[in-house]
N, C-alpha and C positions, 0 to 999 in steps of 0.2 A: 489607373493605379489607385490604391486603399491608403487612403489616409490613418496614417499608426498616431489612435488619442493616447496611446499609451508606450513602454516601454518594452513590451512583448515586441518578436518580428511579426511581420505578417505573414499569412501562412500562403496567401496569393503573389505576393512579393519576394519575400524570401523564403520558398519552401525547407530549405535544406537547415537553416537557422531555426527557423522554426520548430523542425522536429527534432532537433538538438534540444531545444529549450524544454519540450515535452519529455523525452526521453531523461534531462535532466530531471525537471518536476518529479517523475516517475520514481528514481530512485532518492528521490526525499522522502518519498510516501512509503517507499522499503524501507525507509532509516526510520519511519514511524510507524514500522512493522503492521503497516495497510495493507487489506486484500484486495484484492484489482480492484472490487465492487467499491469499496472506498476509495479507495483510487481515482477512479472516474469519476466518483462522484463530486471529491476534494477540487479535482481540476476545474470542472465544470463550475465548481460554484465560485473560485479564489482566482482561478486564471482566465476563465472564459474559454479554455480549450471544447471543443464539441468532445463528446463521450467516444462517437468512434475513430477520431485521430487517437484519440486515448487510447481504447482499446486496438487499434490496430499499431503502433510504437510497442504497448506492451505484450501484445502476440509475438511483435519481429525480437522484440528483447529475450522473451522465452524461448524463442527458436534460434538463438544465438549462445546462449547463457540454458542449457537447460540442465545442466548439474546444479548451479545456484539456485534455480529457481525450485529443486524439487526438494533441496536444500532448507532454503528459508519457507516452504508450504509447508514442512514437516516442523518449522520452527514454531513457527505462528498458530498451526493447526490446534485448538484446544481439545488436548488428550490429556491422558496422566499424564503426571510430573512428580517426580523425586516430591519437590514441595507438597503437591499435590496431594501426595500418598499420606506423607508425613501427618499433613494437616486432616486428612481422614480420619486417621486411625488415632493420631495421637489426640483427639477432641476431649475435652472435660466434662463427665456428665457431674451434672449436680446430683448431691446425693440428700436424703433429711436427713437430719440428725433428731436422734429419740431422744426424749426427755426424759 
């Protein structure tokens, strides 16, 4: 048995809590409008989760959820934007002024 120094489950101990907990983690890092690659990364370095529990939780997530998920990549994806545009086009050039 694995001794838990911490408050996470253990993933050999309790598999099933475990990937609750990850899959939880997961969508905090949606609420922090993360791309998986942050994502895994974020785990790895704050939870101690391995990268491919990560990435294998949030494959089953996408294969469960996959309207949200094309959803929020269309969210996050930097493209134009209303603002975007605004901030293009509406930009101030300096001009001189003649004496």
């Amino acid at each position: 048995m694995h001794v838990d120094h911490h408050h996470f489950p253990c993933l050999h101990c309790h598999p099933q809590s475990y990937i609750r907990m990850v899959q939880h983690l997961i969508e905090r890092c949606l609420l922090l409008r993360m791309n998986r690659d942050q994502c895994i990364k974020a785990l790895a370095e704050h939870a101690s989760v391995r990268p491919l529990v990560t990435l294998t939780v949030w494959r089953e997530l996408m294969k469960e959820n996959r309207d949200f998920f094309q959803a929020y990549f269309h969210a996050i994806s930097p493209g134009p934007s209303i603002s975007g545009r605004i901030q293009k086009k509406g930009g101030f050039a300096r001009r001189k002024l003649s004496r």
